[in-house]
C-alpha positions in Angstrom: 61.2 9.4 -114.1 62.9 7.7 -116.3 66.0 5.6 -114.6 69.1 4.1 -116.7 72.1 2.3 -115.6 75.5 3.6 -116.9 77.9 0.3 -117.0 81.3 0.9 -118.8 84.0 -0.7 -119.7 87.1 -1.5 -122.1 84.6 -5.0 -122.6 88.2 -6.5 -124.0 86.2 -8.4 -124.5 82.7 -9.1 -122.9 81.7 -12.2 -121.3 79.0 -13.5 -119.6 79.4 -12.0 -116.3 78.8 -8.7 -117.5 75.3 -9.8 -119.0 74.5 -11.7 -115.4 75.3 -8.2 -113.8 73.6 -6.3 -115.7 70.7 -8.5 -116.1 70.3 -8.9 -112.1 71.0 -5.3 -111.5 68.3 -4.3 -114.1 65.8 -5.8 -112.1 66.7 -5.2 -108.9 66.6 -1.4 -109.6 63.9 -1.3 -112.3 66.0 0.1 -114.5 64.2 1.3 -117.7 67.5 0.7 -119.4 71.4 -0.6 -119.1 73.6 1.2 -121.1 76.5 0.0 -122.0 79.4 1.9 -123.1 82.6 0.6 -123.9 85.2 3.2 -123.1 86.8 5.2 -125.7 90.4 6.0 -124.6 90.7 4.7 -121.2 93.1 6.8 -119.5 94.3 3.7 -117.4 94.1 0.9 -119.1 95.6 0.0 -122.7 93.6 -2.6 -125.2 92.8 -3.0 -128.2 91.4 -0.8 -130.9 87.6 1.0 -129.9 85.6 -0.5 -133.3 87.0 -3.8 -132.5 85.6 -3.3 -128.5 82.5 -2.0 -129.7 81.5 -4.1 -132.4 81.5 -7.0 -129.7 79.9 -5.1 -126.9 77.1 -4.6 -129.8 77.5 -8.2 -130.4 77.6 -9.4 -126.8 74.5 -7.2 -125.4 72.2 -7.6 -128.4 69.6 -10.1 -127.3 68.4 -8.3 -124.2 65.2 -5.2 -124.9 66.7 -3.7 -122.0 70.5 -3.5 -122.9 71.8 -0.6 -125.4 75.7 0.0 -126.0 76.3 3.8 -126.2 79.2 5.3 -128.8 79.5 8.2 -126.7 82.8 7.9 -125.9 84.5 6.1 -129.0 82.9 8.8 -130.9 84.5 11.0 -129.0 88.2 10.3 -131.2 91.3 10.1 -129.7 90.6 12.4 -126.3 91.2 10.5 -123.2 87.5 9.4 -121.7 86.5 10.2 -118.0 83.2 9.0 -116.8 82.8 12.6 -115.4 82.4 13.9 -118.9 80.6 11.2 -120.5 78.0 11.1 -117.1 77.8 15.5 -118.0 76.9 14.3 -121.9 74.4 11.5 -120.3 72.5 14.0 -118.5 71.8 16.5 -121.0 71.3 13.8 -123.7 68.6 12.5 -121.3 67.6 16.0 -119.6 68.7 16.8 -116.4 65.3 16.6 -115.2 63.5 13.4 -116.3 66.2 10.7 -116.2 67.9 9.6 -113.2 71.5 7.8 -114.0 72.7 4.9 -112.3 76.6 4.4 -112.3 77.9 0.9 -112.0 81.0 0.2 -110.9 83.1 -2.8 -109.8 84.6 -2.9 -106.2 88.1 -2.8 -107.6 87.3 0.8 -109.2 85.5 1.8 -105.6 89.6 1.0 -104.6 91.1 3.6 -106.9 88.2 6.4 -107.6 90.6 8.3 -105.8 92.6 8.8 -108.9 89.4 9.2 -111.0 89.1 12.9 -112.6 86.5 14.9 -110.7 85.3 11.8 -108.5 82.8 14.0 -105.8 81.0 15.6 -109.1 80.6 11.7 -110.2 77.9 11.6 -106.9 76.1 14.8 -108.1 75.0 13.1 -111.8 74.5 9.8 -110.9 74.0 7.3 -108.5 77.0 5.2 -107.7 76.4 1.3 -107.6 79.1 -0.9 -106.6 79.4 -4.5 -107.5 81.3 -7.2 -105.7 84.2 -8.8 -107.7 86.0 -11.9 -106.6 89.8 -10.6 -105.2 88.3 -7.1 -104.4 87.3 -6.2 -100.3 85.1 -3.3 -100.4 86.1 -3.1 -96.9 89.7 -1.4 -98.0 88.1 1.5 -99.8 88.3 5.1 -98.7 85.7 5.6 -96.2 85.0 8.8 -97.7 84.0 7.4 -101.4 82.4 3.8 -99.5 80.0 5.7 -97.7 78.4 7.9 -100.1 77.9 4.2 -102.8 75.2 2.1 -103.2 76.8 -2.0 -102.5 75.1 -4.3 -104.8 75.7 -8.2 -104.3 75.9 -9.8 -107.5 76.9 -14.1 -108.3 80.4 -14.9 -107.6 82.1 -15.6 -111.2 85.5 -15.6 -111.3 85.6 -14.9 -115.2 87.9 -11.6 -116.0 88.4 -10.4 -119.9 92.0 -10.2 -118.9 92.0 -14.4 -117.9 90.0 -15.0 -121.6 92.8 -12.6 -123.3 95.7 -15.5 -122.0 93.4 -18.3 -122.8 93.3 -17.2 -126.4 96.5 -16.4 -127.1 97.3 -19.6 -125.7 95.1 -21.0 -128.5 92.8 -22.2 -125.5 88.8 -22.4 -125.4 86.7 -19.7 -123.7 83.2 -21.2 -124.6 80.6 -20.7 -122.4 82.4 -17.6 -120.9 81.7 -15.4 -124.1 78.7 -15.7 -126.6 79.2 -17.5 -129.6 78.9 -14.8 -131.9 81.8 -12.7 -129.4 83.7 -15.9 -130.3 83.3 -15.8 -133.7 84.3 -11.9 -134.1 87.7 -12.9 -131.8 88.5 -15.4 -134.3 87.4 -13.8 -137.6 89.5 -11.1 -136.6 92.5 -12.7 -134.9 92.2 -10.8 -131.8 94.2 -11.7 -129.0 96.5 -14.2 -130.8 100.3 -13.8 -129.6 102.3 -12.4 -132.7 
């Protein structure tokens, strides 16, 4: 059986953190594969446009055999993406049968997959892994989503997209917490600068 981890994200932008996660989940579960897949239209979050998010997920994730980033939801247009559908379009892009999907989430999501669309039919496709994130008790969750979840203890790093966002548009450095070449796009393309 084939078994693939399912790791989205609005990856505005991604940093090394979510390459240590992904690389030390990989192993742990033998995961034949980490997909990554920048969400399309998150329904509650706002950033910045998909192409720009994708091109440096694709960037970002690109030196690992194991890691793949997945269009599946940017290609779905302007729809709103829920991880429900995109796990449904996993499973019969994979088969139902031969793959087993491994969602991974952070421990702030375990906090609000109450207001997820569909969130017990998330358990019957996939898996559910839950990292630790710094500022995030697992301990608060709804016992009724906590127990049915897999904990996974990842390294402490208390790097957030949202903390490089302010650093750039303060015309601050976030080497060493992005690749170069995620660097390089942000600049190229003026991303994140204050207007």
């Amino acid at each position: 059986m084939k078994k693939i981890g399912v790791f989205g994200g609005t990856f505005n932008p991604p940093h090394i953190a979510h390459s240590i996660a992904a690389q030390c989940i990989t192993e742990v579960l033998s995961l034949d594969k980490m997909l990554f897949i920048p969400s399309g239209n998150p329904p509650l979050k706002n950033s910045i446009p998909s192409a720009h998010r994708l091109a440096m997920a694709k960037l970002a994730f690109s030196d690992n055999d194991k890691f793949e980033v997945s269009e599946i939801e940017i290609s779905s247009g302007n729809e709103k993406s829920y991880t429900v559908d995109t796990l449904n379009k996993l499973k019969i892009l994979y088969g139902n049968v031969e793959t087993q999907l491994h969602l991974i989430i952070g421990s702030d999501n375990l906090l609000n997959l109450d207001k997820w669309k569909q969130p017990d039919k998330l358990f019957e496709l996939a898996e559910v892994i839950v990292m630790n994130r710094p500022g995030f008790d697992h301990g608060e969750a709804d016992k009724y989503f906590a127990d049915r979840v897999k904990f996974f203890s990842i390294p402490y790093m208390e790097i957030s997209s949202s903390e490089i966002r302010k650093l750039i548009s303060e015309k601050r450095s976030a080497r060493y917490m992005i690749s170069s070449k995620v660097e390089k796009y942000i600049s190229d393309n003026g991303l994140y600068i204050k207007q």
